[in-house]
C-alpha positions in Angstrom: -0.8 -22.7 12.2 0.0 -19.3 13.0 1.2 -15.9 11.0 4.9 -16.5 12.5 4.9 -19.6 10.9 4.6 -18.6 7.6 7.9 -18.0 5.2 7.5 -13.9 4.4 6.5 -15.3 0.4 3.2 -17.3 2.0 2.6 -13.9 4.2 3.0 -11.8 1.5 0.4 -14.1 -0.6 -2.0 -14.3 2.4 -2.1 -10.7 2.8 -2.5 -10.4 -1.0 -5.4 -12.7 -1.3 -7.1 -11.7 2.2 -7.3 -8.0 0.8 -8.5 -9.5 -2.7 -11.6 -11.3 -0.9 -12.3 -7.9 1.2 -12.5 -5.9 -1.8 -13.9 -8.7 -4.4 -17.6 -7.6 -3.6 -17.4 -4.3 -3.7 -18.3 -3.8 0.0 -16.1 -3.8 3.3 -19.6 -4.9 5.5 -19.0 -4.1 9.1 -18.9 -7.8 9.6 -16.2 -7.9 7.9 -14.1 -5.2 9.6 -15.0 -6.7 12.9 -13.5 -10.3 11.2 -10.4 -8.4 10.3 -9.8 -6.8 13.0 -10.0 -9.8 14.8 -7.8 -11.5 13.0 -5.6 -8.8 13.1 -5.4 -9.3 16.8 -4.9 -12.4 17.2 -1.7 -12.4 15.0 -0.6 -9.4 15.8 -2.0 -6.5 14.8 1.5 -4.4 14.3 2.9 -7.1 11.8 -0.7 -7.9 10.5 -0.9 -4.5 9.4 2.6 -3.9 7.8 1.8 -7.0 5.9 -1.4 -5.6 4.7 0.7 -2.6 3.1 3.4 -4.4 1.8 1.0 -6.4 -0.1 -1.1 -3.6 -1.4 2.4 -2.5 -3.1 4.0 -6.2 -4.0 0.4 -7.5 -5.3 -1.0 -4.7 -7.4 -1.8 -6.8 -10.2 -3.8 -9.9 -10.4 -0.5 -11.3 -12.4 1.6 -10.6 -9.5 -1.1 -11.8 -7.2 -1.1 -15.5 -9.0 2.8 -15.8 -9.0 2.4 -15.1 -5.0 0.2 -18.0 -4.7 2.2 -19.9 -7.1 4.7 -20.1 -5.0 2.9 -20.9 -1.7 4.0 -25.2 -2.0 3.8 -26.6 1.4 0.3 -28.1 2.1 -0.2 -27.2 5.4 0.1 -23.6 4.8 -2.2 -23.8 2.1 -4.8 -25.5 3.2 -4.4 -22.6 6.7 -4.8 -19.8 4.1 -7.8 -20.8 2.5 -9.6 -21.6 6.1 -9.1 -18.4 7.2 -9.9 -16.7 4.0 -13.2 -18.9 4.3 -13.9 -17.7 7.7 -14.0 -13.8 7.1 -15.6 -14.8 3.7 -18.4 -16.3 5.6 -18.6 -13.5 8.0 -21.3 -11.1 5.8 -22.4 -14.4 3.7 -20.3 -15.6 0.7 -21.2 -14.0 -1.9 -20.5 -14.7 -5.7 -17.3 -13.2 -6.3 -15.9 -14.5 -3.3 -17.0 -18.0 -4.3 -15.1 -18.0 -7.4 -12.1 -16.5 -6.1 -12.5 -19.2 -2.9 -12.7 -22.0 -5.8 -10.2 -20.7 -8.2 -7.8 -20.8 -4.7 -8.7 -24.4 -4.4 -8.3 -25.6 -7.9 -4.7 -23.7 -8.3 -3.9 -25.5 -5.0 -5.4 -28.9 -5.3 -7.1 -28.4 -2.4 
C-alpha cells in the first residue's frame, strides 16, 4: 500500500497519528528524523509534507485525533498505518508512550 492509495480522511489520520508518535516521548531522536525523512521520500516528500501541516491544524486535539481514526474502516489501510507507525517507532527503541499509543491503535482497530 502506498500514500496515493489512501482516501484524504485515512491521510489526514495517518499524518495525525505519525506526528502524535514523533512527539509522544518528548524527543524527536535523530533516528527518528532520519525515519521521517525517509519516509517522506518515498511517498513524496511535497505531499508528505503538506499533509503533515494540514494535520497539525485538522488534529489539534486528541478528540479530533480519535474521530480521524474512527473513521479509517477498510482493513487494509489500517493494518498499513499501524506498520509504518511501528517502523519509525522502532527506529530510537519503543519507548513507553509509544507502546500505549501503538496498543491503544490496535485495540480501537481490532487489529
Amino acid at each position: 500500500m502506498t500514500l496515493a492509495e489512501l482516501d484524504e480522511h485515512e491521510k489526514l489520520a495517518f499524518a495525525g497519528l505519525l506526528r502524535l508518535l514523533v512527539r509522544v516521548d518528548g524527543r524527536f531522536s535523530t533516528s527518528e528524523v532520519a525515519a521521517i525523512t525517509g519516509l517522506a521520500k518515498e511517498m513524496g516528500s511535497g505531499e508528505f509534507w503538506t499533509l503533515m501541516r494540514e494535520a497539525q491544524v485538522e488534529m489539534a486535539t486528541t478528540d479530533a485525533l480519535r474521530a480521524a481514526v474512527g473513521r479509517v474502516q477498510r482493513a487494509e489501510v489500517r493494518e498499513w498505518i499501524h506498520s509504518v507507525l511501528v517502523g519509525i517507532a522502532v527506529a530510537d527503541g519503543i519507548d513507553e508512550t509509544e507502546d500505549e499509543l501503538l496498543h491503544w491503535l490496535s485495540s480501537a482497530w481490532n487489529l
